[in-house]
Structure formats: C-alpha cells, structure tokens
C-alpha positions, 0 to 999 in steps of 0.5 A: 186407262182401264181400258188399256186393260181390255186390249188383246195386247194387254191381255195376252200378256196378263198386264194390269195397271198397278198403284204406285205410291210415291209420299206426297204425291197422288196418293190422296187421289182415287186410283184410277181417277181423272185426278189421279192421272192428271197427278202422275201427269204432272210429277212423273211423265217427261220425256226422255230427251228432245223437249218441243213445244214448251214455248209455242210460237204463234199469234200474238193475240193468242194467249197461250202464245210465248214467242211471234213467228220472228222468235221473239218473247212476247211482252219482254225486249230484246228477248227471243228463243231459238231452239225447239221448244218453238216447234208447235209439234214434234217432226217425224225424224230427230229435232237436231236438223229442225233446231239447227235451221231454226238457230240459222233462221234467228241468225238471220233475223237477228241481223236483218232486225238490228236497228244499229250497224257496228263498224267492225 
C-alpha cells in the first residue's frame, strides 16, 4: 500500500495513508503490515451493492467449489442457488440482466430435472 504513496496521483494531491483505529479490530497489527491489510480486509472492505462470486460455480472435484454447473449445492439435496454469487466474475455492465438469465436457466433445470410430474 505505501507504494500507492509514491504514484504521480497520490503526490500531486499530498494523499497519504492514515491509521484508522477502530477498538477490537487491527490495532494489534503493525501499520502498514500484510497483517494489518489483510485485517481491515476482512472487517471493513465489501461493496456497495451487487455481491458476486460468493458461491462459485465450478467442478465438483474442486474443493473450493459451492454449486455444479446445474446450480446445485454440492453435498446437500434439493438445494441449488440462483442468483449472482454463482458468477465466477463480475461482467462489464450491471448484474441484473446476468442474475436474471440465471433465475430463467434454473427455471429451466428445475423443470427439466424433476423427477415427478404433477398433474395440475
């Protein structure tokens, strides 16, 4: 992060990095350390809206997999997430219009996988 300091953008503003100490939280760690960021990372940074990638979709053989590519959670029946935390990454425009398709695919699944026919 002090290298965000020496930058032409940062300089020819006068910015400088400032400690921010919140009790119980990061000021144990050494300003400035890999500890310290990795710290705030975890208790202060999110973002504002439009959470992605929280339950990546993937292989089942990987382990830090949550749901297969038919949007099911692996290890537990009957389960499956459609929304955009299976988005591996964030698209260029907004999430709605992805999010969307991807309810619409499940949809699709769903229907496709149920193993018994109502008659309604």
């Amino acid at each position: 992060m002090r290298s965000l300091e020496q930058t032409k953008a940062w300089k020819s503003i006068g910015a400088t990095l400032v400690r921010q100490d919140v009790p119980g939280h990061c000021s144990e760690d050494i300003f400035d350390s890999d500890n310290y960021w990795r710290c705030i990372g975890r208790h202060f940074l999110t973002t504002a809206s439009h959470f992605i990638g929280t339950c990546r979709m993937g292989s089942v053989n990987d382990p830090s997999v949550v749901v297969d590519s038919r949007l099911r959670v692996i290890g537990i029946k009957n389960l499956r997430v459609a929304d955009a935390s299976v988005m591996r990454y964030l698209p260029s425009g907004h999430t709605n219009a992805p999010a969307m398709m991807i309810g619409e695919k499940a949809a699709d699944m769903i229907r496709r996988d149920r193993t018994h026919r109502y008659n309604i």
